[in-house]
C-alpha positions as CSV (number, residue, x, y, z in Angstrom):
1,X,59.0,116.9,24.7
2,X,56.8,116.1,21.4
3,X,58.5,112.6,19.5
4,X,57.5,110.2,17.5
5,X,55.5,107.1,19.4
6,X,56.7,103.7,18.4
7,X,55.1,101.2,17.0
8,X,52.0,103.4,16.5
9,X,54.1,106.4,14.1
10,X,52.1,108.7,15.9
11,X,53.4,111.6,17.3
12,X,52.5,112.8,20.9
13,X,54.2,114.7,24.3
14,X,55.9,112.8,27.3
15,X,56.4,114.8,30.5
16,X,59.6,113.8,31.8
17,X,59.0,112.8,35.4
18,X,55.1,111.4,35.0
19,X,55.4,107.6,35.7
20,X,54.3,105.2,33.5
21,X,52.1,101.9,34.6
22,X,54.5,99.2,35.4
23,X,57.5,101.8,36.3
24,X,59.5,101.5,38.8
25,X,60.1,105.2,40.1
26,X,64.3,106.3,40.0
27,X,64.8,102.9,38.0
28,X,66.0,99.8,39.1
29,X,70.0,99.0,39.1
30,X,70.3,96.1,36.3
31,X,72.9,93.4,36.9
32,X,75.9,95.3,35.1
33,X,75.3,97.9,37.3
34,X,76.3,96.2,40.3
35,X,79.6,94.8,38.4
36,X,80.5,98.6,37.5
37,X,80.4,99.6,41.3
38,X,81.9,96.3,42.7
39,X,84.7,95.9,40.1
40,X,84.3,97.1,36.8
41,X,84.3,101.2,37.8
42,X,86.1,101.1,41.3
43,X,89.4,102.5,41.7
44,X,90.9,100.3,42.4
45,X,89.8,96.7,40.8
46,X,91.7,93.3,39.4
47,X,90.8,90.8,36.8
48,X,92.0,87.7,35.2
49,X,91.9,86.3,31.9
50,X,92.7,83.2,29.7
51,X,95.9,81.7,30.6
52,X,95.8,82.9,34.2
53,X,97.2,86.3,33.5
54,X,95.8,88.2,36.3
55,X,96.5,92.3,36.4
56,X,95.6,94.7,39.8
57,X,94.8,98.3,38.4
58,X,94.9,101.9,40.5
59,X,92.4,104.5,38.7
60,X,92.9,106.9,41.6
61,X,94.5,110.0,42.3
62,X,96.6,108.6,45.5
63,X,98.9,105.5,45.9
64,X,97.1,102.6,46.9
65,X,98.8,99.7,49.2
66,X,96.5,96.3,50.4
67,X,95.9,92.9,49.4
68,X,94.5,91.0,46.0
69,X,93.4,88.0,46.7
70,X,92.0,85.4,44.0
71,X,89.8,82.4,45.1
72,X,88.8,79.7,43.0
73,X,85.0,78.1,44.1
74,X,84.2,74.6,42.9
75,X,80.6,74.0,42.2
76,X,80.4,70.5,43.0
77,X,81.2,71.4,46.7
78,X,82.0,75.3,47.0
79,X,85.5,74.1,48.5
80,X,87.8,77.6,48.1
81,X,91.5,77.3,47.1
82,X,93.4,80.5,47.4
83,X,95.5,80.7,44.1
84,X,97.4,83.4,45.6
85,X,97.3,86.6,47.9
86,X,99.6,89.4,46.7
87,X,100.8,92.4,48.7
88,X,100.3,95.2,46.6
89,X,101.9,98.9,46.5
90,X,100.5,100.9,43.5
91,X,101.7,104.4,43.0
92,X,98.9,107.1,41.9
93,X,96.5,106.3,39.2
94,X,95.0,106.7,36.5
95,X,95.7,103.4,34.9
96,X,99.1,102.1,37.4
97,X,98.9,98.6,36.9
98,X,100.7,95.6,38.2
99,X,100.7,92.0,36.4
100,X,100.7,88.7,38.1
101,X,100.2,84.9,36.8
102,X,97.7,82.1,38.1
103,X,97.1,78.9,37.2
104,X,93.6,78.5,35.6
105,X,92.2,75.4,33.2
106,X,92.1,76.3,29.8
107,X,88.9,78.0,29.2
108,X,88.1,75.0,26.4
109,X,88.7,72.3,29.0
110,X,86.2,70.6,31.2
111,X,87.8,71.6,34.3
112,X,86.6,75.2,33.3
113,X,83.1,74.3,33.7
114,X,83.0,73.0,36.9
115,X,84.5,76.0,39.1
116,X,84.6,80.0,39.3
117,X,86.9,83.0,40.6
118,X,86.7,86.1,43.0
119,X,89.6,88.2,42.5
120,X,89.1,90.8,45.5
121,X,90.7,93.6,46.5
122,X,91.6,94.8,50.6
123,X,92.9,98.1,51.5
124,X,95.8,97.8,54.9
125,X,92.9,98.7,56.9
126,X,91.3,95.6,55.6
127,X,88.1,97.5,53.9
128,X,87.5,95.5,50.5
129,X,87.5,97.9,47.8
130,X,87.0,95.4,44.9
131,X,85.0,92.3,44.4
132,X,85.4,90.9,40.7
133,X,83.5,87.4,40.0
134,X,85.2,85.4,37.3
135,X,83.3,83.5,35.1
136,X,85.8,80.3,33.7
137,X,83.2,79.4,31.0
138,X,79.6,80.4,29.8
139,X,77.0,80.4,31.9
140,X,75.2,77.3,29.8
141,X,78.2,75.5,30.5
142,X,79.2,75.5,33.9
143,X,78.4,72.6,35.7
144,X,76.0,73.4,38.4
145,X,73.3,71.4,40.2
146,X,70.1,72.8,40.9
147,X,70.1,75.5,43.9
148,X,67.0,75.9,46.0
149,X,67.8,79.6,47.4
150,X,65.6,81.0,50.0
151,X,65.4,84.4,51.4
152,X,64.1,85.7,54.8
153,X,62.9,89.7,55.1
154,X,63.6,91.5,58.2
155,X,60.1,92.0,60.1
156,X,60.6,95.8,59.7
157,X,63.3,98.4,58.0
158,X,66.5,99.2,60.3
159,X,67.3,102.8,61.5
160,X,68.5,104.2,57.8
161,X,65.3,102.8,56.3
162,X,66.8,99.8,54.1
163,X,65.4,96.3,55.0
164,X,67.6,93.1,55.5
165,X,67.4,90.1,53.5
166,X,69.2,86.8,54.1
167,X,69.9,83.8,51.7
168,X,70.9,80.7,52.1
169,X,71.3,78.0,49.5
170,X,72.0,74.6,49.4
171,X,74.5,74.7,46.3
172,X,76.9,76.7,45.1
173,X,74.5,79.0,43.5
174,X,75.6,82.1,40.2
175,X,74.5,85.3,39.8
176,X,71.9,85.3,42.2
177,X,69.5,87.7,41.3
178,X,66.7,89.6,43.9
179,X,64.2,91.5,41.8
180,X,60.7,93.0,43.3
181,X,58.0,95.4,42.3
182,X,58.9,97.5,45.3
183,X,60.4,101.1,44.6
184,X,64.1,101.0,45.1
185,X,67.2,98.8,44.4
186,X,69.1,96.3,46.5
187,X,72.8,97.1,48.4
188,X,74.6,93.7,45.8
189,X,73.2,91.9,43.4
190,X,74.4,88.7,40.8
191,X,76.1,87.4,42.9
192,X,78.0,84.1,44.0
193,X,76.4,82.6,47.2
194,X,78.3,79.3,48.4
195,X,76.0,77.1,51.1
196,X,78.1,77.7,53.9
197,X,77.7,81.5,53.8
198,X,74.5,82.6,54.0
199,X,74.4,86.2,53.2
200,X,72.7,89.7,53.9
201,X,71.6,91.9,51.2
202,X,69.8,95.3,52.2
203,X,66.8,96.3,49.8
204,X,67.0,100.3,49.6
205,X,63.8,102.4,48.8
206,X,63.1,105.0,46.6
207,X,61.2,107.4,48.7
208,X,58.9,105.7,50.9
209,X,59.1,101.7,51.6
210,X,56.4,99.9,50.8
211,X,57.4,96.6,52.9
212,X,54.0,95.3,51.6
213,X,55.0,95.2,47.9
214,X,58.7,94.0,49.0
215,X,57.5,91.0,50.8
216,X,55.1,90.1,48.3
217,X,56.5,90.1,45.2
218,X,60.2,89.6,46.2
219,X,61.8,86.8,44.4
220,X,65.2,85.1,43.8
221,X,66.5,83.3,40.8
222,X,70.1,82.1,39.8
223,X,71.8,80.0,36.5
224,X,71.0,76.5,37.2
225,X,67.3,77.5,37.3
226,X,67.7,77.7,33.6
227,X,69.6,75.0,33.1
């Protein structure tokens, strides 16, 4: 394909295909991407918004029947209060969508700064089929202390070729973020991690693993490192 070359104004041929220094071969998944397959684009997802109006949604072709359960985190301590856990029966999607009422701080208060939600979604057979984190407030206003996350790699890639990663933290830590040089993308992603659940997240190659790259320039950063 001939184009124009910015900033130069030139005009010259990219082969589609033929990497690029720096690139990172089939792309890396950004955060948003992660949302859209957790929540955001599953069939069957729920939200909240201001005032505590809460809705469950089914996008699929057949009826849906499980649980929606939203979980309020406070940062101070990552104590969990279940705000409520609704049977749900929704007939066949697109767009069936049942409406239900929380109580939630006013998003202006100070009491939204200092916690977060999970709205998540179970099937009967207790497979979780949505996981939706809330944000209250703005990032730069929620009230978090500084999280020192660590992450331990596996010594070597299990049978199907991805290769484990714990984290623990010792805060409530938001949008925790893995990034690395390596080839490939990672099984979650900005996500909440409370310090009494450490966590495994699977990094999954692009072609062939290059464990070497992984381990060395594997890294891990959350919101209260900019804060």
């Amino acid at each position: 394909m001939v184009c124009r070359i910015w900033p130069t104004g030139g005009w010259g041929t990219i082969e589609y295909g033929t990497p690029v220094p720096g690139q990172v071969l089939g792309g890396r998944w950004k955060p948003a991407q992660y949302w859209y397959k957790k929540s955001i684009y599953a069939d069957v997802m729920a939200s909240c918004g201001e005032g505590g109006t809460c809705f469950v949604k089914n996008d699929n072709h057949a009826p849906f029947e499980g649980t929606v359960t939203v979980t309020s985190y406070k940062f101070a301590s990552g104590a969990s209060t279940v705000l409520t856990a609704k049977k749900i029966s929704l007939a066949a999607g697109p767009g069936i969508t049942e409406w239900f009422d929380v109580s939630l701080p006013d998003p202006e208060s100070p009491a939204a700064a200092t916690e977060t939600l999970t709205a998540v979604v179970t099937s009967a057979a207790g497979e979780v089929v949505s996981d939706n984190l809330i944000p209250l407030t703005s990032p730069a206003k929620m009230q978090l202390s500084k999280a020192k996350v660590a992450f331990k790699v596996a010594s070597a890639a299990s049978a199907d070729g991805s290769v484990a990663i714990t984290l623990t933290t010792d805060k409530v830590a938001v949008y925790v973020t893995l990034t690395t040089l390596a080839n490939g993308r990672f099984s979650d992603n900005a996500f909440l991690l409370l310090p009494s659940k450490p966590m495994q997240v699977d990094f999954v190659p692009f072609g062939a693993l290059d464990m070497a790259t992984l381990t060395k320039s594997l890294r891990v950063e959350d919101v209260s490192a900019y804060m």
